[in-house]
Steps between C-alpha positions, in 0.01 A plus 500: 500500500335424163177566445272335225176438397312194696817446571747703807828388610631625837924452616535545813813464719385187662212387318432491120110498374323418176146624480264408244117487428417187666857373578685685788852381573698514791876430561532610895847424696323245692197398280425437132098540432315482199148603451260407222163530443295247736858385600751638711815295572728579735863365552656582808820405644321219776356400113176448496217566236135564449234512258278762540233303322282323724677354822846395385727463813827389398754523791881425526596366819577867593186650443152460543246714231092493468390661190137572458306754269456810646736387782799377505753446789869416521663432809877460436788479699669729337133688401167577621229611257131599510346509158135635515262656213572893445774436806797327450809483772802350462768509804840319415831554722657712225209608299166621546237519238156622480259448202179661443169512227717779309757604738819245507808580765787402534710548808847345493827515775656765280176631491371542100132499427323488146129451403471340160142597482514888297875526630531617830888528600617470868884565596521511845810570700326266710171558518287778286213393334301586215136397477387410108113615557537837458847549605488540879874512625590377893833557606562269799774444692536124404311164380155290457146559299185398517364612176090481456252604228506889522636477829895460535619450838882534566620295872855551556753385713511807681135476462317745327200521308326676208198446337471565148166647469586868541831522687453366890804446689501269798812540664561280801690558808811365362435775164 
């Protein structure tokens, strides 16, 4: 990992990441995404795009996308996403992403997390995360966010929860 001003670059084994003030890249095993200011492109392997300016649905014959400011949903075959202001989900079959108003994570299948935003590093064996406001560290047993402004919310597949605020722990009956 090399770490630079406006500018951090991340390596990890299955996914390689470029962050930069108002340009993140992504190069994920199963998805390629770039995001700009105002636009956010992503490329996926169904293929489709969309322009995060306005209402700019351009679907392959794969994949169907709506795009709208402050929300913005993709429903691929190979991806579901939720895209919401200060809450920002992304579920794909082998990587899941969250992005938040100052808190950006990563979750991929071998399980490597970095937030661009101050430089916030996550290496998970498979699932430990680190939370960039403040620093608030959840080690879970395994897999999805749901990151929100000041609140950070961790659902995993064995289905446990924390909140960020403080340090709450929700464990389920499966946890």
């Amino acid at each position: 990992m090399l770490d630079g001003s406006g500018v951090t670059q991340y390596h990890l084994p299955c996914a390689s990441m470029l962050d930069g003030s108002g340009v993140t890249q992504y190069h994920l095993p199963c998805a390629n995404m770039l995001d700009g200011s105002g636009v956010t492109q992503y490329h996926l392997p169904c293929a489709s795009m969309l322009d995060g300016i306005g209402v700019t649905p351009v679907p392959s014959t794969q994949c169907y996308m709506l795009d709208g400011i402050g929300v913005t949903q993709y429903h691929l075959p190979c991806a579901s996403m939720l895209d919401g202001i200060g809450v920002t989900q992304y579920h794909l079959p082998c990587a899941s992403m969250l992005d938040g108003i100052g808190v950006t994570q990563y979750h991929l299948p071998c399980a490597s997390m970095l937030d661009g935003i101050g430089v916030t590093q996550y290496h998970l064996p498979c699932a430990s995360m680190l939370d960039g406001i403040g620093v608030t560290q959840y080690h879970l047993p395994c897999a999805s966010m749901l990151d929100g402004i000041g609140v950070t919310q961790y659902h995993l597949p064995c289905a446990s929860m924390l909140d960020g605020i403080g340090v709450t722990p929700v464990p389920s009956t499966q946890c």
